[in-house]
N, C-alpha and C positions, 0 to 999 in steps of 0.2 A: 528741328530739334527732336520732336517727338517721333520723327522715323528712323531719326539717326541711334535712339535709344529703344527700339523695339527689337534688334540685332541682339546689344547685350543683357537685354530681362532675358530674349531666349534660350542664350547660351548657360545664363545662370541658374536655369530654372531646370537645362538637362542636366548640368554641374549636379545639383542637389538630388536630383531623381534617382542619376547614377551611382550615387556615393554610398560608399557601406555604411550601415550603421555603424555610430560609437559604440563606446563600452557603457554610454550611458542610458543608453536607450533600450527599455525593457520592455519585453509583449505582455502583458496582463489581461490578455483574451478580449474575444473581441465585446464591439456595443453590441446587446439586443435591442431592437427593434418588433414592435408588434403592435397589433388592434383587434381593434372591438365593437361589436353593431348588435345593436338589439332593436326591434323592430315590429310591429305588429298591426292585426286589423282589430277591434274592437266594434261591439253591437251595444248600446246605453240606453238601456231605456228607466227611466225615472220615473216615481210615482206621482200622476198629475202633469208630467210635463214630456212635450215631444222628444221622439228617442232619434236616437243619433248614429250612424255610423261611421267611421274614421279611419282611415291609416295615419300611422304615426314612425318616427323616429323617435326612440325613446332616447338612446345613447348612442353615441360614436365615442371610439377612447384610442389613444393613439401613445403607447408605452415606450418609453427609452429606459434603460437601464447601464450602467455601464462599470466599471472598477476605475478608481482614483490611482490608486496603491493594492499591495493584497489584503489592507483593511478596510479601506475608505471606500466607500459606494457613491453613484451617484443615482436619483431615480426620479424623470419628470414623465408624468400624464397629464394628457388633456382629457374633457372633456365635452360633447356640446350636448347644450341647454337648451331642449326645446321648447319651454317656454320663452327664449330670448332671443331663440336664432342665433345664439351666440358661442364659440368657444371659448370655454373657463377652463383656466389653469385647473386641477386634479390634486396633485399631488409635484410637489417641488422639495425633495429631502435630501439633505446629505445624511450618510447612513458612516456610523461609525462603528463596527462591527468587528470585535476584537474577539472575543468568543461565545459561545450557547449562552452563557452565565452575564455576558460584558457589552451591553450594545445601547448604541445614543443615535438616536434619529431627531433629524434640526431642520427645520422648515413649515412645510404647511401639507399633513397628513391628517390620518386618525386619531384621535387622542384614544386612549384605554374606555372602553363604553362596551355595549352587549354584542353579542357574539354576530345578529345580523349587520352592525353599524360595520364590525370587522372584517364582513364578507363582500358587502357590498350587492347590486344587482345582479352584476356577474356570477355571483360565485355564492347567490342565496338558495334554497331549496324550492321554493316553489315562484312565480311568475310577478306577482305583488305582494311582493313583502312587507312596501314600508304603507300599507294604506290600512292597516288595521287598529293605529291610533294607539301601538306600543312599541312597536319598534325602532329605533334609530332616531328616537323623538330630541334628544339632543342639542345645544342650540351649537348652529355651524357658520362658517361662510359662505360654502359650498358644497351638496354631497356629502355631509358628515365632516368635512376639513374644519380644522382650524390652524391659524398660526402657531408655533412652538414646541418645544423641544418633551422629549420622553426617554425614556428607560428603559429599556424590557430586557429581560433573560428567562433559559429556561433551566431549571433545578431538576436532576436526578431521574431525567425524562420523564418526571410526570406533572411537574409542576412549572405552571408559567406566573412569570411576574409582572408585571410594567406604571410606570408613576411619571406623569408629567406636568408642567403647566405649560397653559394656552394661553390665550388673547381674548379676553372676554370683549371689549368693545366691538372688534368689527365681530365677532361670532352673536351677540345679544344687547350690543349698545352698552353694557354695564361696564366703566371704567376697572372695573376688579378683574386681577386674574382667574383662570379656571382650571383648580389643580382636579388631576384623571387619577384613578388608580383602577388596576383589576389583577384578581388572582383567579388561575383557572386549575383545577389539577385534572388531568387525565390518567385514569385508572388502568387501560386499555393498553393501547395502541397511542405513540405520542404526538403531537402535533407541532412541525418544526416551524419556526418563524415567528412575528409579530401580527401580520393579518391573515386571515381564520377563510373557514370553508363553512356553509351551510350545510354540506353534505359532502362525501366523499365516493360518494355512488357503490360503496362495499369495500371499495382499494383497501380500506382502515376497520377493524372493529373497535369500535369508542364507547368508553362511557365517562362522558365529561360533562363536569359542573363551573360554573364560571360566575364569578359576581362583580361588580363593576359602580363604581360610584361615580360624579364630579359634582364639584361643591364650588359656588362662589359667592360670597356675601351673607352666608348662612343659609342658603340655598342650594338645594342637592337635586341630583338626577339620579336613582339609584335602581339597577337590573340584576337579575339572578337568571343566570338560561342553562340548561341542560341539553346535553343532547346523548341520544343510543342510537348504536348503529352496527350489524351487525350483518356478515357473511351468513348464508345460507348453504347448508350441506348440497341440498338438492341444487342450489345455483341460486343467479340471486341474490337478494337483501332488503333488509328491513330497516325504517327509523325511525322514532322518536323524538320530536324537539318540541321545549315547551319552554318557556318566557313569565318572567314577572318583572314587572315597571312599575316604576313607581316616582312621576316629574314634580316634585313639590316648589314651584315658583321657580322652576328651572327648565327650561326646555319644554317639550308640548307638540301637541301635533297643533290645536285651534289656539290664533291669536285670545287674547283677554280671558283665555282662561287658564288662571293662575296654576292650580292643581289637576292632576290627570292621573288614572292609574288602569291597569289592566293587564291580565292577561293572556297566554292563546295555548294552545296544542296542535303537534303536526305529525302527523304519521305516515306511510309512504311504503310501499312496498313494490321490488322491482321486479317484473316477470322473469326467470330463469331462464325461458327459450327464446335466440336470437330472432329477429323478423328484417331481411333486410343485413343492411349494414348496421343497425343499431339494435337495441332493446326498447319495452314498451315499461312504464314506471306510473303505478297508482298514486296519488297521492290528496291528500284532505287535510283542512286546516279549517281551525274554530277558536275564536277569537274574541274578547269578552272587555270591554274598555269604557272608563266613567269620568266625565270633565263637569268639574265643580269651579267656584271661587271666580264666576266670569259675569258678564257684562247683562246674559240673560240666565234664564232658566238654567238649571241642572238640568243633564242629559248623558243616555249612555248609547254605547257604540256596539252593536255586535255583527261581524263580518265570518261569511262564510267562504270559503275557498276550495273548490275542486280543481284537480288539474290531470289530463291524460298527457304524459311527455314521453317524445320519442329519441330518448339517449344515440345519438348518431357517434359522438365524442366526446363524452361527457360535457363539461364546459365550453368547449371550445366549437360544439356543434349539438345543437340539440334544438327540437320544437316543439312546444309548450300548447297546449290547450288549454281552455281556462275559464270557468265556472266563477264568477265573485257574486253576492249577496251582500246590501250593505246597508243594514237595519237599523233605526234611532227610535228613542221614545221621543223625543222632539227636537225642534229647533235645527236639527238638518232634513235633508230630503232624501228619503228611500230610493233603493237603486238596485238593479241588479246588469251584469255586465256578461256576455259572452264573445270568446276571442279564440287568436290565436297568433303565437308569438313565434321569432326565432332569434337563435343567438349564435353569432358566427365568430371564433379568436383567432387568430393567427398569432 
C-alpha cells in the first residue's frame, strides 16, 4: 500500500510546484532572518577575595521578522541565557502597524521604560550598561520583556508616544497589572520606530529627552534620560547621555530592597581618522546609585566605566575594551574588572 502511494504524493507535489500562482497569492517581501553574539574575556578581581579570569557567552539572539499583510508584522527573537544554558524566547509580537501616528504591538516585548531598557545590549553605548544599579531596573520575565499589549506612535517627527499594560505576575509575582507609558520628544534629528539606539555613532544629530514611568499597586518605576549627539565638522562625533531613576517598591536592581534610585553620565567622543577598516571611539561613564528600605543596612553604589571601542560596523561589528570599578560603602563587595568584548550581527 505504501509504495503503491509514493507514485501519486510525487506526482502531486510536481502538480503544485509547477502551477502558476492564483490571483490570490500575493508577494509581501521576503522573511528576514538574522543574529547576534556578544562575547568576551574578563579579568575580576575583588576586594579580599581571589580574582578570576573568564570567557564568556553573554548573548546569542537569533531574529525573524516578517509581513502578515502590508500592515500586520510578525517578529520572534531568541535569546540564550548564560546563566541557564538555556534559550529563552526574546521577543514574540504581532505588530500592528497602520501608520507613524497608529501602531499596537501584542505579545511579549518592551513595555515603554528608559531609553537603555529600549536599546537593549546590542544597541547600548558602552559595554555594561545594566550593572550600574539604574538602568533597566524594571521588573521583567526576561531581558526587559514582559507579556502584553502597547501603543506607540510618533507626532510631527519630533514627538514619540507609547502606553501599555503588562502582566505583573510572571514579571514580579504581583497579581496586578503593570500600565507603561513614555513620551520622548526629539528636537534634532528624529528617531523612527518603537525601540531606541544608545547611540547612533554621528549617522543622527540629537537632542533628546525621554521620561518613562510604570505603576502597579501604587507602585512606580519612574526614568528621565537625555541624550546629545552630534556630527563633527572636522569628522567624527561627540555624546552625551545621562539617566535619572528612581524604583519606588517597583522594580530594582537588589532583591529586599524596597527603594532604589540613581543616577549616571556618559560622554564619548569618536576619533575622525579611519584606522583599518573601522574607527577608534573614547568613551567614559560615572554612575551614582542608593538602596534603602531592605533587609540590612542602607548602602550606595558607585560604578566607574571606561571603554576604548573599535567601530569596525557600527552595531553590527565592533570590539569593546573595558575598564569597570564597582564601589559600595557596605554590604556588597568592591571590585574592579578589565576586558574585552566583541559583538558580531548579521
Amino acid at each position: 500500500m505504501y509504495r503503491r502511494a509514493v507514485p501519486a504524493l510525487l506526482l502531486l507535489l510536481e502538480l503544485l510546484v509547477m502551477a502558476p500562482p492564483s490571483n490570490a497569492q500575493i508577494s509581501l517581501g521576503p522573511i528576514t532572518v538574522g543574529a547576534g553574539l556578544r562575547t568576551d574575556f574578563t579579568h575580576t578581581d575583588p576586594d579580599k577575595a581571589t580574582t578570576s579570569d573568564s570567557f564568556a557567552v553573554d548573548d546569542i539572539r537569533l531574529y525573524v521578522n516578517g509581513p502578515v499583510t502590508k500592515d500586520i508584522k510578525f517578529m520572534f527573537n531568541t535569546d540564550y541565557d548564560s546563566t541557564s544554558n538555556k534559550i529563552e524566547v526574546l521577543d514574540a509580537v504581532g505588530r500592528f502597524e497602520f501608520s507613524p501616528y497608529f501602531n499596537i504591538w501584542a505579545g511579549r516585548l518592551l513595555p515603554p521604560a528608559d531609553r537603555a531598557e529600549l536599546a537593549g545590549p546590542f544597541y547600548a553605548h558602552d559595554w555594561a550598561p545594566f550593572s550600574d544599579g539604574i538602568q533597566n531596573g524594571h521588573p521583567s520575565i526576561y531581558q526587559g520583556r514582559d507579556n502584553g499589549v502597547v501603543y506607540w506612535g510618533d507626532f510631527m517627527k519630533k514627538v514619540k508616544v507609547s502606553a501599555g499594560a503588562f502582566d505583573g505576575k510572571s514579571a514580579d509575582g504581583n497579581a496586578d497589572v503593570i500600565g507603561a507609558a513614555r513620551v520622548q520628544i526629539d528636537f534634532w534629528d528624529k528617531e523612527e520606530g518603537y525601540y531606541l539606539n544608545g547611540t547612533y555613532y554621528g549617522d543622527k544629530n540629537l537632542l533628546a529627552i525621554g521620561g518613562a514611568t510604570q505603576v502597579q499597586s501604587k507602585h512606580t518605576a519612574t526614568t528621565v534620560d537625555f541624550l546629545l549627539e552630534r556630527k563633527l565638522p572636522i569628522g567624527g562625533a561627540f555624546s552625551i547621555e545621562a539617566e535619572y531613576a528612581n524604583y519606588n517598591r517597583l522594580g530594582g536592581y537588589y532583591a529586599g530592597y524596597a527603594k532604589s534610585r540613581g543616577q549616571y553620565i556618559l560622554g564619548s567622543y569618536i576619533l575622525p581618522k579611519t584606522l583599518g577598516p573601522g574607527k577608534i571611539e573614547l568613551l567614559g561613564k560615572y554612575a551614582k546609585a542608593d538602596f534603602n528600605h531592605g533587609p540590612t543596612a542602607n548602602f550606595d553604589q558607585k560604578t566607574t566605566e571606561v571603554n576604548i571601542n573599535y567601530l569596525i560596523k557600527e552595531f553590527n561589528a565592533r570590539v569593546m575594551t573595558f575598564y569597570k570599578d564597582t564601589r559600595f560603602n557596605g554590604v556588597q563587595t568592591n571590585s574592579w574588572q578589565l576586558g574585552v568584548g566583541l559583538q558580531l550581527q548579521i
